[in-house]
Backbone as a ProteinNet text record, in pm:
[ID]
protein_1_A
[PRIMARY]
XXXXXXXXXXXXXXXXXXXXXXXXXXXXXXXXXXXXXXXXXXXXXXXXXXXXXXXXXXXXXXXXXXXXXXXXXXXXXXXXXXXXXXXXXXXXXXXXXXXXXXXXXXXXXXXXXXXXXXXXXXXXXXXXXXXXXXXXXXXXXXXXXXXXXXXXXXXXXXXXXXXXXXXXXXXXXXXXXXXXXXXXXXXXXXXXXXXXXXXXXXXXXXXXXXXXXXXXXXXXXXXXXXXXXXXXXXXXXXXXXXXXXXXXXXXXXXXXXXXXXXXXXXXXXXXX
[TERTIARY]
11221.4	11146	11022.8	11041.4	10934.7	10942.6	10844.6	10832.7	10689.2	10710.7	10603.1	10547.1	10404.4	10342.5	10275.7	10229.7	10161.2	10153.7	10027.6	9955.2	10019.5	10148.4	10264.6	10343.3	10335.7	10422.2	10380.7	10476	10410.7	10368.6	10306.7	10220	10071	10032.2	9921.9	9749.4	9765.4	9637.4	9505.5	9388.6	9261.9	9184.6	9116.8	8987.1	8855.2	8819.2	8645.9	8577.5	8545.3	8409.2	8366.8	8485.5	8456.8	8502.1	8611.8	8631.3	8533.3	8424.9	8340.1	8270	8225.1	8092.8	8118.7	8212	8189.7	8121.1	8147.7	8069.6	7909.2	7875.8	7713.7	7659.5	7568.7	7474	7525.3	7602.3	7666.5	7732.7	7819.9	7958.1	7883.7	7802.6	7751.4	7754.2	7742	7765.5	7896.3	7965.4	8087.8	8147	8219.4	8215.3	8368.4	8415.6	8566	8528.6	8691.2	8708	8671.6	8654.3	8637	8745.1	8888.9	8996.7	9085.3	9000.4	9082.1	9068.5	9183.4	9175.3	9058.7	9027.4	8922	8806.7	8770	8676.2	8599.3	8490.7	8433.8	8494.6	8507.5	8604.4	8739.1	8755.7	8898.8	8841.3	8752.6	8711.7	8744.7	8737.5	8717.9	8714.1	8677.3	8619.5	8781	8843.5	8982.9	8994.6	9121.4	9180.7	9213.5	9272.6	9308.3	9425.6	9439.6	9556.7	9624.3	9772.7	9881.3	9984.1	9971.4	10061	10025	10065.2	10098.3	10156.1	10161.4	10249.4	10155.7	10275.5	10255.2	10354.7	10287.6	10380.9	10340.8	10493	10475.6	10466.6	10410	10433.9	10357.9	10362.6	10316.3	10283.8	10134.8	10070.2	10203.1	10165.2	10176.2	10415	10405.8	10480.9	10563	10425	10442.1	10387.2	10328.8	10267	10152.6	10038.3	9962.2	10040.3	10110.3	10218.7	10239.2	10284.7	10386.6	10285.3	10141.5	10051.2	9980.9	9981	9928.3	10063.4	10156.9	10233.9	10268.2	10195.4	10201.9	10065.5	9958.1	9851.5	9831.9	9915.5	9935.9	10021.4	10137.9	10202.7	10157.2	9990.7	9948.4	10032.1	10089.6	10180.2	10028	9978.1	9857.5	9805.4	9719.6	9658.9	9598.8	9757.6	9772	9708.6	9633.5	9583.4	9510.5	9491	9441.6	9354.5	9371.2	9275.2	9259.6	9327.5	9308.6	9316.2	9249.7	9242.3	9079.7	9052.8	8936	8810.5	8875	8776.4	8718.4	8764.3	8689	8675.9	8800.7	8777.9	8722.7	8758.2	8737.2	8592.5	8505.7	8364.5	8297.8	8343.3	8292.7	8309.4	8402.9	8447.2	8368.6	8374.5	8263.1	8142.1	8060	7934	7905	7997	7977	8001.3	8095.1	8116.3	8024.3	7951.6	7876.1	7943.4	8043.5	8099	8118.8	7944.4	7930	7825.8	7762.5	7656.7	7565.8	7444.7	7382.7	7426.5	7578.5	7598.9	7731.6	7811.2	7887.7	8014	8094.9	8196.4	8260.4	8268	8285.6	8425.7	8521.7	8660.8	8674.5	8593	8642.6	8554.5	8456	8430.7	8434.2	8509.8	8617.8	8706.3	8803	8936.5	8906.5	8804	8726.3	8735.4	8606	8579.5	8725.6	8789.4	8893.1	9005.9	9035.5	9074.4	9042.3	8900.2	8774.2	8799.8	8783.6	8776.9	8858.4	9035.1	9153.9	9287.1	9259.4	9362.4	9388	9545.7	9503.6	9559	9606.4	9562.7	9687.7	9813.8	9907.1	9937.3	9762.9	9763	9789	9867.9	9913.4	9800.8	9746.2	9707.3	9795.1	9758.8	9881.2	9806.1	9859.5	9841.4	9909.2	9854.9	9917.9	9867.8	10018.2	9960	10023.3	9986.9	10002.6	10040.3	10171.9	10178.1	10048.6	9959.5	9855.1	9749.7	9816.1	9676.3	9706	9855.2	9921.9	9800.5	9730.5	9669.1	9564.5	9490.5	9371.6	9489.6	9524.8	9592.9	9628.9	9675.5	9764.7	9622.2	9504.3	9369.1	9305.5	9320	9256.1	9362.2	9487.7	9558.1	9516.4	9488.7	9432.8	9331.5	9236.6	9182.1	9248.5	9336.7	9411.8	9421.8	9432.1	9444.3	9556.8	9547.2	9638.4	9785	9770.7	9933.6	9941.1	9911.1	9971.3	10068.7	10125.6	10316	10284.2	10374.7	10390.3	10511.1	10522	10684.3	10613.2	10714.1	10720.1	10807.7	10793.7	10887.9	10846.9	10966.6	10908.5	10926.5	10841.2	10880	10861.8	11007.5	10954.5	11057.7	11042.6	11075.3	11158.6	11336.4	11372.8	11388	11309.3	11259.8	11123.1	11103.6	11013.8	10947.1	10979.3	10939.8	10852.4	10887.4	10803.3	10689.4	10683.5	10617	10508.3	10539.7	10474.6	10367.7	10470.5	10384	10275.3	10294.1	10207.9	10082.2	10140.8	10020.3	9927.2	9964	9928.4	9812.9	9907.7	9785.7	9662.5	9702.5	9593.3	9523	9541.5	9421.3	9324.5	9381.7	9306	9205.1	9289.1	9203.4	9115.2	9149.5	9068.9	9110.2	9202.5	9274.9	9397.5	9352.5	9443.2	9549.1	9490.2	9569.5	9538.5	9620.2	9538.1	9454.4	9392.1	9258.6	9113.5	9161	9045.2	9026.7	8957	8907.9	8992.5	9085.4	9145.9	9074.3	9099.1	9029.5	9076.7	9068.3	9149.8	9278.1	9333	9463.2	9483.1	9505.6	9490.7	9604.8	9523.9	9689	9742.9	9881.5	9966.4	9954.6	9973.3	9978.7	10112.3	10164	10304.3	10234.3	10166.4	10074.8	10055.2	9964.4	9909.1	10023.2	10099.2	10200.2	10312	10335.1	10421.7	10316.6	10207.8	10150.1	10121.3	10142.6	10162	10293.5	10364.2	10540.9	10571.2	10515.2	10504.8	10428.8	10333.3	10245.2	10326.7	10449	10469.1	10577.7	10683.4	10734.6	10723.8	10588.3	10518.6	10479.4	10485.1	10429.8	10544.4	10605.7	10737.8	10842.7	10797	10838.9	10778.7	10626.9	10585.9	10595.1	10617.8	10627.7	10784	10873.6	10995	11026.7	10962	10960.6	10856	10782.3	10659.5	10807.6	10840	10939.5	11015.8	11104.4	11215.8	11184.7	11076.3	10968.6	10987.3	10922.6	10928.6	11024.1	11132.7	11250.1	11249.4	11226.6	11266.4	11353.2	11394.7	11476	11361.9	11410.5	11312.7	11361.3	11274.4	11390.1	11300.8	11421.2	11390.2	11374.9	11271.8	11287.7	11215.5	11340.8	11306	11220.4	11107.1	11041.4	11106.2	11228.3	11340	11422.7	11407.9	11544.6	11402.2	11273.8	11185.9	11178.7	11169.9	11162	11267.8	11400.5	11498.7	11571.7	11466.5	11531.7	11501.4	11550.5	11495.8	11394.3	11347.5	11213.5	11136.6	11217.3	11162.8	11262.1	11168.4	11193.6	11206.9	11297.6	11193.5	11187.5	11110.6	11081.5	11066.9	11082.1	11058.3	10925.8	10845.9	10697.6	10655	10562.6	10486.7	10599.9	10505.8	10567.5	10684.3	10679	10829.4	10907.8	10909.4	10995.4	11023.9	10881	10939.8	10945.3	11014.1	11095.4	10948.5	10916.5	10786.5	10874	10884.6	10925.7	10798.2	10799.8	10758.6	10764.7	10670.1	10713.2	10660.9	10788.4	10739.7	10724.4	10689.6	10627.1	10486.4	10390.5	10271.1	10205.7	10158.9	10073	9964.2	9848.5	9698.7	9718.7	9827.8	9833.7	9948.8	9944.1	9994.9	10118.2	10225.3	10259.8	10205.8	10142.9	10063.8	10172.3	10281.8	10378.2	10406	10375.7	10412.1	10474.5	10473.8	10527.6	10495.6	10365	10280.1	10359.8	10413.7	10459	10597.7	10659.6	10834.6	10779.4	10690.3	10708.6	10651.7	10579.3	10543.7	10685.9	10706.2	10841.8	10946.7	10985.7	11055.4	11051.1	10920.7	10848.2	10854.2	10811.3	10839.2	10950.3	11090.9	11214.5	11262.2	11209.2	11244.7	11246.3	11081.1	11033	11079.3	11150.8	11193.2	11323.9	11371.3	11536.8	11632.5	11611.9	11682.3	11740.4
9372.8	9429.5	9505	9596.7	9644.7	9811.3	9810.2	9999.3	10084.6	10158.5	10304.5	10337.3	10329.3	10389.5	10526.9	10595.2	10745.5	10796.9	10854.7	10967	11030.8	11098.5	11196.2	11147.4	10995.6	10982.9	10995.1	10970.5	10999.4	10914.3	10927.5	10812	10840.5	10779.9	10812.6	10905.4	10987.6	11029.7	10952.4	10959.1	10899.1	10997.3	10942.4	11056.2	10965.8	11041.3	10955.7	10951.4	11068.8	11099.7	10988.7	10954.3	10896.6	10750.4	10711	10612.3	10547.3	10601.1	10525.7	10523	10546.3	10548.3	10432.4	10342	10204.1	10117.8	10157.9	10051.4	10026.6	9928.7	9922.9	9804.1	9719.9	9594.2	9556.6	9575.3	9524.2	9407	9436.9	9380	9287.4	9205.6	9112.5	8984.1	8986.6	8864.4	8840	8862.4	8895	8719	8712	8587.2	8529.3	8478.8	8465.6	8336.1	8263.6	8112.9	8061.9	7924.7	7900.3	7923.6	7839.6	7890.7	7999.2	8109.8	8226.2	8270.4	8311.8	8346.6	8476.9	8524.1	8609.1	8565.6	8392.9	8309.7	8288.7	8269.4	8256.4	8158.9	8055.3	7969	7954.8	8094	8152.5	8226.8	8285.6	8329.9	8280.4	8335.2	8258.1	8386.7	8327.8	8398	8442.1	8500.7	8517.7	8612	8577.9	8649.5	8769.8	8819.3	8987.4	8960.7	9095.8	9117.1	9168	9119.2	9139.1	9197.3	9109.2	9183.6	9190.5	9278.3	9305.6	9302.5	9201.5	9147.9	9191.3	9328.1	9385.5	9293.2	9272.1	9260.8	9350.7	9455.3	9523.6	9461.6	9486.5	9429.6	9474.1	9439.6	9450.8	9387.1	9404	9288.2	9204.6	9062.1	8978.9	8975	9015.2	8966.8	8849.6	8785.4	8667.6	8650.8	8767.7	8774.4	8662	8630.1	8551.8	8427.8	8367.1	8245	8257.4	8373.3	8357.8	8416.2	8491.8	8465.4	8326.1	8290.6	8119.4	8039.2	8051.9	7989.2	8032.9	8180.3	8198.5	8120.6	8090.9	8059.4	7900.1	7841.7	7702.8	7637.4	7780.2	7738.6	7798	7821	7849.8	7985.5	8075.8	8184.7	8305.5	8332.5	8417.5	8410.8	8499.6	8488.1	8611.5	8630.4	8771.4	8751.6	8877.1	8888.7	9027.2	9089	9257.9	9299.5	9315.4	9361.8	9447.4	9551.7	9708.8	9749	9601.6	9661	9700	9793.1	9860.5	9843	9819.4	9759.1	9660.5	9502.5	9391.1	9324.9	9305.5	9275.4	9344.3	9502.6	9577.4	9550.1	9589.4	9613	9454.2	9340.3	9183.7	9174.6	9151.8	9124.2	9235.4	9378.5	9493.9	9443.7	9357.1	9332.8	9262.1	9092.4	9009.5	9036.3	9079.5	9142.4	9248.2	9331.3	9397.2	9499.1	9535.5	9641.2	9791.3	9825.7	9961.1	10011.7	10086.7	10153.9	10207.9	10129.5	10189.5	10161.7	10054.3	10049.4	10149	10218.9	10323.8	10214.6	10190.9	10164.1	10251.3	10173.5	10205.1	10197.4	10304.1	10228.3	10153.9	10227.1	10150.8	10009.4	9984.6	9874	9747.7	9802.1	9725.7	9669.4	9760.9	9717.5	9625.8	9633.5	9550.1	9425.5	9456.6	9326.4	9214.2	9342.9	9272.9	9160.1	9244.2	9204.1	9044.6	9046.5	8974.2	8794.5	8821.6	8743	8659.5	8754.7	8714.9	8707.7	8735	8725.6	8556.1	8508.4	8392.5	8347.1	8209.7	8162.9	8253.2	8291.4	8294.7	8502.1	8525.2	8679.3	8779.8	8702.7	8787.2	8804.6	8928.1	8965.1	8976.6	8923.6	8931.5	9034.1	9105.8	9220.6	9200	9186.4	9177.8	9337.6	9463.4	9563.4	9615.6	9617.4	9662.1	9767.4	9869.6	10004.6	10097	10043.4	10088.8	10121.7	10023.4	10023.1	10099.5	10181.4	10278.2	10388.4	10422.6	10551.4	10541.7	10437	10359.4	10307.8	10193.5	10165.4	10278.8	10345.2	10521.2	10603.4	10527.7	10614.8	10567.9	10424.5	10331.9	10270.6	10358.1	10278.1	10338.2	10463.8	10487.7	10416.4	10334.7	10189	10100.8	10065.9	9905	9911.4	9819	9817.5	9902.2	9964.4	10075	9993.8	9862.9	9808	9662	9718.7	9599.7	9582.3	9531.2	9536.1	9501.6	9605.3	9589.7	9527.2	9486.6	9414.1	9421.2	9341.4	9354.6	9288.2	9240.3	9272.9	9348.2	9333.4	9390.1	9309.4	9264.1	9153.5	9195.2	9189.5	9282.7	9146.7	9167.1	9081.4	9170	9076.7	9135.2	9182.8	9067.4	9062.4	9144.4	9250.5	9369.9	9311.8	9295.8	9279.7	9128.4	8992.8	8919.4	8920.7	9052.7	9069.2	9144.8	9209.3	9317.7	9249.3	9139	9021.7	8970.1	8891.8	8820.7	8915.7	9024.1	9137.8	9153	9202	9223.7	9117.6	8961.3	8818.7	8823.4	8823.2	8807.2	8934.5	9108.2	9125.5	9164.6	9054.7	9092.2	8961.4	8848.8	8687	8711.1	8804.6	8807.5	8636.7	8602.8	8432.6	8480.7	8560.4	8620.7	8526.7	8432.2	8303.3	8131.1	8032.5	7931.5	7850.3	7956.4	7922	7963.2	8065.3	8132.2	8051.1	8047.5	7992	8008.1	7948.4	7999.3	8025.1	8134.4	8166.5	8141.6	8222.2	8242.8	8321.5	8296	8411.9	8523.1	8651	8785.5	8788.7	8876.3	8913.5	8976	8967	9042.8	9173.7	9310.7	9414.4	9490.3	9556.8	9616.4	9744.4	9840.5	9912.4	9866.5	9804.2	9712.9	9676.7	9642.3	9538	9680.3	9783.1	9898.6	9965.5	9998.1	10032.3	9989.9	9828.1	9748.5	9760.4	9791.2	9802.6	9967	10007.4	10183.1	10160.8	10118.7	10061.5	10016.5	9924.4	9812	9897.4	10003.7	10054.6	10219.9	10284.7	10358.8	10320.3	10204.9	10119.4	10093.6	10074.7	10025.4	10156.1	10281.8	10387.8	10448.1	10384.4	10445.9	10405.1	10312.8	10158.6	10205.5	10214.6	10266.5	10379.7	10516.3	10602	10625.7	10529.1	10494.9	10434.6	10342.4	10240.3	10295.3	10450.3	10487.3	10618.6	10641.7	10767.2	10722.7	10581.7	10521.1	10480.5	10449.5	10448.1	10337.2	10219.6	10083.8	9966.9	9884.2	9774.7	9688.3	9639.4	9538.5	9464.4	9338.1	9267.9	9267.2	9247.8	9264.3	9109.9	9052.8	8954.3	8960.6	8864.8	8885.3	8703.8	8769	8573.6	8543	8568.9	8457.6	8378.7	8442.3	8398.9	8281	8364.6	8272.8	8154.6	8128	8008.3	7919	8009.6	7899	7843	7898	7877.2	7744.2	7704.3	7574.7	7588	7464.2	7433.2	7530.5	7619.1	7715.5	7846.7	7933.7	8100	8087.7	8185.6	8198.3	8362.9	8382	8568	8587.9	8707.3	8784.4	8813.9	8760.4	8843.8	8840.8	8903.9	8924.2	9034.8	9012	9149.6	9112.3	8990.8	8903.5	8859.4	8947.9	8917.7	8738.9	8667.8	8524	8484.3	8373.3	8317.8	8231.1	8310	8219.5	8141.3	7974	7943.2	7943.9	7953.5	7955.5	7883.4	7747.6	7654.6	7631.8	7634.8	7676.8	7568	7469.6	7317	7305.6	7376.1	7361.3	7506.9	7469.9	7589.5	7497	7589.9	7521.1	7602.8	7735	7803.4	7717.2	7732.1	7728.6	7805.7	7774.6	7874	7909.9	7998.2	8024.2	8024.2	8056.2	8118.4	8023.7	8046.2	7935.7	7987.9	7918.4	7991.2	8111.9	8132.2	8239	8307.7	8333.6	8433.9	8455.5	8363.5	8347.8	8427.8	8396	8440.5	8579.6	8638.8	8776.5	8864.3	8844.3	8886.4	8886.6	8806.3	8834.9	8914.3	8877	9003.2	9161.7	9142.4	9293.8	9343.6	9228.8	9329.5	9363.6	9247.9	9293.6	9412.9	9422.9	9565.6	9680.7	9663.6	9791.7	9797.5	9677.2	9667.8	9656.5	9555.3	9531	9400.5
11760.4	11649.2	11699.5	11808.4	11851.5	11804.5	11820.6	11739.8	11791.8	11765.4	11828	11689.1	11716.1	11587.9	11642	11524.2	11596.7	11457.4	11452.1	11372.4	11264.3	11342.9	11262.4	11164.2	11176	11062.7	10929.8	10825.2	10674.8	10626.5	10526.2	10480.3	10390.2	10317.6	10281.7	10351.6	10309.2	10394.6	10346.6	10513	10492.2	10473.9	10389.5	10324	10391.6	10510.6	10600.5	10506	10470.6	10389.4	10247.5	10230.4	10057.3	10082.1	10158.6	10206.1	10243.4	10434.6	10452.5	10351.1	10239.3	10145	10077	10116.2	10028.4	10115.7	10243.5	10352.2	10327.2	10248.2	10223.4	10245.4	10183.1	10202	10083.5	9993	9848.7	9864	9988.5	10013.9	10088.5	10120.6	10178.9	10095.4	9997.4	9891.2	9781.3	9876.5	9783.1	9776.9	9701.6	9653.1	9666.2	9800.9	9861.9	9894.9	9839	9837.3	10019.3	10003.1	10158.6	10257.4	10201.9	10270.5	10271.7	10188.7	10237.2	10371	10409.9	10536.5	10629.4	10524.2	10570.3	10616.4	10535.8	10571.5	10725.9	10759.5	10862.9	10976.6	10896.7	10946.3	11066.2	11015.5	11109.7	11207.9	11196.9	11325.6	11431	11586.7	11668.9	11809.8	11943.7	12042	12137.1	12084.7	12135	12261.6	12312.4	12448.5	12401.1	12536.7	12505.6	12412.8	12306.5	12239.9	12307.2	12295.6	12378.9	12277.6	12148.3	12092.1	11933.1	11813	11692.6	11630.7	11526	11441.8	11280	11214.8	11092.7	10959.7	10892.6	10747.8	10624.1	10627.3	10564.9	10424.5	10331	10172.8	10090.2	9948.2	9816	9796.9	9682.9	9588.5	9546.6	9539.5	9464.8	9544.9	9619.4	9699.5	9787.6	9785.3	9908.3	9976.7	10052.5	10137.3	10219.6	10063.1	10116.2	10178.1	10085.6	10122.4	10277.2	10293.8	10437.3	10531.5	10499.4	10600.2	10621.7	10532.6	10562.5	10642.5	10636.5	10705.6	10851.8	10871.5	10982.5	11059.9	10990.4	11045.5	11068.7	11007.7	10993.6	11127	11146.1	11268.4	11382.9	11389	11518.1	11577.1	11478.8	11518.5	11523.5	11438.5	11435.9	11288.3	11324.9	11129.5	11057.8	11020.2	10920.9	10776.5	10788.5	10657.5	10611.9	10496.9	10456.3	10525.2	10665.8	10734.5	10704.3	10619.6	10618.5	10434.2	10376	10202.8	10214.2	10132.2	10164.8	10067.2	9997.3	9853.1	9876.6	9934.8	9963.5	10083.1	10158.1	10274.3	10417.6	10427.2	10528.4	10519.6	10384.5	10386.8	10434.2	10381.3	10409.1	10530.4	10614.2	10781.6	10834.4	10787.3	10873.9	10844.8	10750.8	10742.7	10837.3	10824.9	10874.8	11028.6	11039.1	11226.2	11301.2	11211.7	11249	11328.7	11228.6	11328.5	11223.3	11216.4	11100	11166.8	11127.5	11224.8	11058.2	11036.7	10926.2	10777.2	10785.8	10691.9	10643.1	10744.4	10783.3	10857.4	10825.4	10912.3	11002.3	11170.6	11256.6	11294.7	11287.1	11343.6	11474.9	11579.7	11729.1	11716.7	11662.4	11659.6	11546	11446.7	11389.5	11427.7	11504.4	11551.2	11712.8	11767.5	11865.6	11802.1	11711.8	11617	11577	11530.9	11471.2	11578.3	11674.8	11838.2	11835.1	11895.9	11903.8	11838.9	11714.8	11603.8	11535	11553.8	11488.9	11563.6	11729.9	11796.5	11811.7	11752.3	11808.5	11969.2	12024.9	12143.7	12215.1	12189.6	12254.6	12232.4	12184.8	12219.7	12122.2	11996.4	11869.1	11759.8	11727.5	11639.4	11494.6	11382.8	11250.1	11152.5	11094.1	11003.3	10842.9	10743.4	10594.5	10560.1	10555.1	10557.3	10383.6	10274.2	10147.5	10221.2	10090.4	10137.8	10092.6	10036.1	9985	10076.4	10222.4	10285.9	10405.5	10417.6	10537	10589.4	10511.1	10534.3	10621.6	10602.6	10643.3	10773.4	10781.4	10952.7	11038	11000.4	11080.5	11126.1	11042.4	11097.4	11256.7	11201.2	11297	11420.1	11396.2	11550.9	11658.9	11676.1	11805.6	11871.4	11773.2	11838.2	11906.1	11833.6	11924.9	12093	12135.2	12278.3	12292.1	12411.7	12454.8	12502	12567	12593	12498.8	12378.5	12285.3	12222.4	12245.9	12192.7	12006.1	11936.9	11801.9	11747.1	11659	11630	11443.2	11392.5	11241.9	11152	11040.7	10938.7	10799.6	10672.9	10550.6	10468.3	10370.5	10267	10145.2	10081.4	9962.1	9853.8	9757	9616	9535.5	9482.6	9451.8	9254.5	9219.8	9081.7	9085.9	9032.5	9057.5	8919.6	8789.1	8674.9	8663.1	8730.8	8806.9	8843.4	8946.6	9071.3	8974.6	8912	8848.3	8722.5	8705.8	8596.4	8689.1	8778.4	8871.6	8900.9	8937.3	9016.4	8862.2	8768.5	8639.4	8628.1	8581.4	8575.1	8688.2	8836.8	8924.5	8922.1	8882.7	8905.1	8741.9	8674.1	8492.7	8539.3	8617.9	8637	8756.5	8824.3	9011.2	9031.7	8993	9096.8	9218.2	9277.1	9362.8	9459.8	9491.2	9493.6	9470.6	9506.4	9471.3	9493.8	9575.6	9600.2	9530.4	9450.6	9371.5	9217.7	9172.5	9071	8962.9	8898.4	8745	8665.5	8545.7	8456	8357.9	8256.7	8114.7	8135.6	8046.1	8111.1	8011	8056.3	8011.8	7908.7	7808	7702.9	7746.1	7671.3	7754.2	7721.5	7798.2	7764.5	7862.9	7776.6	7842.1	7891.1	7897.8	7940.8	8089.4	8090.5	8222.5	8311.4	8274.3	8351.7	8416.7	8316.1	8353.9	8477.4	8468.8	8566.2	8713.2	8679.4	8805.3	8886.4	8809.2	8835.7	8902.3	8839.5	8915.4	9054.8	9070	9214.4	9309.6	9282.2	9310.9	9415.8	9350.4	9379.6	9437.2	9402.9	9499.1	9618.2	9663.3	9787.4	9818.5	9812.8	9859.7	9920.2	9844.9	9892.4	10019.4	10038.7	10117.7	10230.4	10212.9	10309.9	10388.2	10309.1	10353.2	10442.9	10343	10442.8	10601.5	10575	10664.4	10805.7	10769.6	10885.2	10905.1	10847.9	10847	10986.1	10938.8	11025	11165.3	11171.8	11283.4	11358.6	11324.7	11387	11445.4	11437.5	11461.3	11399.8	11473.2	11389	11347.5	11242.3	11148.9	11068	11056.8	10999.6	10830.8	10734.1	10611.6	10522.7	10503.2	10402.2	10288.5	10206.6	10064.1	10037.9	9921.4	9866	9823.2	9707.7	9669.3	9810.1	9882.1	10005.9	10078	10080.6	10184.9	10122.8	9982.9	9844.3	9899.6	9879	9936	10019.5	10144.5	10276	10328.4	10422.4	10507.4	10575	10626	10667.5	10748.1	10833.6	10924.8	10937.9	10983.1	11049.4	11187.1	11246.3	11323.2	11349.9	11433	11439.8	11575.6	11651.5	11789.1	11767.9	11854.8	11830.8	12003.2	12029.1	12214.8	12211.8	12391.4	12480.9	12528.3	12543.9	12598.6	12513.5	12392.3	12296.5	12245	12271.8	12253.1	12085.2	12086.6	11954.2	11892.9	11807.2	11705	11588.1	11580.8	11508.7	11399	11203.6	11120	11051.9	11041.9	10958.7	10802.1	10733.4	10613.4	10503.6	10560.2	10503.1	10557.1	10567.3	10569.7	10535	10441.4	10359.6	10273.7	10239.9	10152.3	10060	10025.3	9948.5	9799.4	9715.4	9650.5	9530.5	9519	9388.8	9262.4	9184.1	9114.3	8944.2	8994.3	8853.7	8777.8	8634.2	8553.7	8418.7	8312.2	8187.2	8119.6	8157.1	8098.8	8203.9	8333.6	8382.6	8336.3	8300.6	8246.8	8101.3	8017.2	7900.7	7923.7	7984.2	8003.3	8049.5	8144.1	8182.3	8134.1	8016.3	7915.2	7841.6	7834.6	7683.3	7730.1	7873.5	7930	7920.4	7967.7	7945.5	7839.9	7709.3	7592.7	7540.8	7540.2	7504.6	7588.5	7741.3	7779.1	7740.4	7629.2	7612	7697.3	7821.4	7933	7896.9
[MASK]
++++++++++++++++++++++++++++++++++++++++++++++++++++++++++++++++++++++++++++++++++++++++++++++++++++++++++++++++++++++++++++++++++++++++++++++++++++++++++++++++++++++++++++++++++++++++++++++++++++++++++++++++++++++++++++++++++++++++++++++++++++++++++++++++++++++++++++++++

């Protein structure tokens, strides 16, 4: 599962100018559960990166799930390094890797190196197709002989997915670790717009991996739900076997009736 990234491929373009202008002293008090993985906590004073491990995906996917299960099994610890709204600006504060309040790419992706490689050299990546434009800016940072590998995790109930994404970002309970709130009415509006996202990312994401020309392996969250206790995946330069154990997670499943009854209501109304 190894692959060549580079500049040329397609994908969302980065806009410097308007992009960096979120990097400020705002994002310093931002208000993230203890065990999210972005947490201070995870830090740590790491070895050289050797290798890159991307998960391609969509909101409300899986993702967090199966980055916590990568971090649980000491595999590495993937997570939105590259969403730009909350985390890029918090980890650039706290890492000090901006200049004035300006985010710095080479000393981000240092930082990032630095901070989140874990012991056996793998850096982990949770990359939204949302967030292609922004990574394709900043790879000419990464260490020059760091082996990349990958998969894509995409969900094959879109109308679900589209419910879930809908609830977490009307609640900001992005997972179950964030505070529950009230829960949002339903609006078929809202929820269709999440579903267009869901699958604009997924396009991009596609033609993004297709550009690239690598094998990859494809998993779906219904199949990860009902699989047995472990994965395992090719990750390093030596192609070694990371088993994934998927009986230890702090994350939780969030979906409950309010998501069964939204999702009904959605297909109703589209007459499906």
């Amino acid at each position: 599962m190894k692959f060549n990234l580079s500049m040329e491929q397609d994908g969302p373009s980065w806009d410097q100018n308007t992009c960096f202008d979120i990097y400020d002293k705002r994002f310093e008090s931002i208000n993230l559960p203890e065990d999210d993985l972005s947490s201070v906590k995870f830090d740590r004073k790491s070895k050289v990166t050797e290798s890159v491990f991307v998960i391609f995906s969509t909101p409300r996917s899986g993702s967090t799930a199966l980055c916590d299960y990568f971090n649980k099994s000491n595999v590495c610890i993937p997570h939105e390094y590259f969403q730009p709204f909350q985390y890029m600006p918090y980890l650039a504060n706290r890492w000090e890797a901006h200049r004035d309040g300006i985010l710095d790419p080479k000393l981000y992706i240092e930082s990032l190196c630095e901070k989140r490689t874990a012991n056996n050299g793998a850096l982990g990546i949770n990359l939204h197709g949302s967030h292609l434009g922004i990574f394709k800016y900043f790879l000419p940072y990464f260490p020059r002989n760091a082996v990349f590998s990958g998969l894509v995790l995409k969900r094959r109930d879109k109308v679900a997915q589209a419910v879930s994404y809908f609830l977490a970002s009307e609640s900001k309970a992005w997972s179950s670790h964030f505070e529950k709130k009230s829960t949002p009415a339903y609006s078929f509006e809202k929820i269709m717009f999440k579903l267009r996202s869901i699958l604009s990312q997924e396009v991009l994401i596609d033609r993004y991996v297709t550009c690239a020309d690598f094998p990859l392996d494809i998993l779906f969250y219904e199949d990860l739900c009902l699989r047995a206790e472990t994965i395992q995946l090719t990750i390093g330069p030596n192609n070694e076997v990371a088993v994934i154990d998927l009986t230890r997670a702090s994350t939780k499943k969030q979906s409950n009736e309010v998501n069964e009854e939204y999702s009904q209501r959605f297909k109703n109304d589209m007459g499906l």
